[in-house]
C-alpha positions as CSV (number, residue, x, y, z in Angstrom):
1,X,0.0,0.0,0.0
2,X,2.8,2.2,0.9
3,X,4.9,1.9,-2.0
4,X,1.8,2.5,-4.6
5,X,1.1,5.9,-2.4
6,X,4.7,6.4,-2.7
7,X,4.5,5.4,-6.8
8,X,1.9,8.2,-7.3
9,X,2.9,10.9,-5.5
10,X,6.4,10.2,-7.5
11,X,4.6,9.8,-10.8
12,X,2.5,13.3,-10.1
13,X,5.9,15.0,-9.3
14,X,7.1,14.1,-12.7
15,X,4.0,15.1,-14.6
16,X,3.8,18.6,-12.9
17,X,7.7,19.3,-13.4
18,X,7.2,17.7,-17.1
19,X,4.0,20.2,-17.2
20,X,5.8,23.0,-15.7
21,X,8.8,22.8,-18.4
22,X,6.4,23.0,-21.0
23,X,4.4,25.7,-19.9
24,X,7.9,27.5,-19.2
25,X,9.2,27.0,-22.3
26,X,6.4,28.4,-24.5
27,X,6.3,31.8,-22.0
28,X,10.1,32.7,-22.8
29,X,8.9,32.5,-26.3
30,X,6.1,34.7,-26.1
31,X,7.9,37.6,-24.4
32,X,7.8,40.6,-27.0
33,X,9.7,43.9,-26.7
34,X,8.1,47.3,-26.8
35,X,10.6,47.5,-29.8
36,X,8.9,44.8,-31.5
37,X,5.7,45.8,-31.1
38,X,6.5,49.4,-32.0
39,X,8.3,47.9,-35.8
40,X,5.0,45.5,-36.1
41,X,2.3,48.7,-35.6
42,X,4.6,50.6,-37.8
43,X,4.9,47.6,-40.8
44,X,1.1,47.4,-40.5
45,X,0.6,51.6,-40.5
46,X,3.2,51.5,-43.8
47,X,0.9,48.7,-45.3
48,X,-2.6,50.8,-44.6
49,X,-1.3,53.6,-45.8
50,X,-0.5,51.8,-49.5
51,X,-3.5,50.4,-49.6
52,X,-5.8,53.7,-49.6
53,X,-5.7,55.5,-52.4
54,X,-4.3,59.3,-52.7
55,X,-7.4,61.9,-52.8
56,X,-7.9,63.8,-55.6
57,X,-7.2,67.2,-55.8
């Protein structure tokens, strides 16, 4: 009885740190600069602005 309790409390640790890694992992990669995000609204603002046509005079 004792070594199954032990068995799944070891098996839970490993999911969890398995888990945690994972969930780690994908939050280092979503980190984004103010830099980056000031190049992206700038691309976009570039790509607006060619898509309206100049007014008439």
């Amino acid at each position: 009885m004792v070594l199954m309790v032990v068995g799944v409390g070891l098996f839970s640790i490993l999911t969890a740190n398995l888990a945690s890694y994972f969930v780690d992992s994908e939050r280092r990669e979503a980190i984004v600069t103010l830099e980056d995000l000031m190049a992206e609204l700038k691309e976009l603002e570039r790509r607006s602005d060619a898509m309206i046509p100049p007014a008439a005079p």
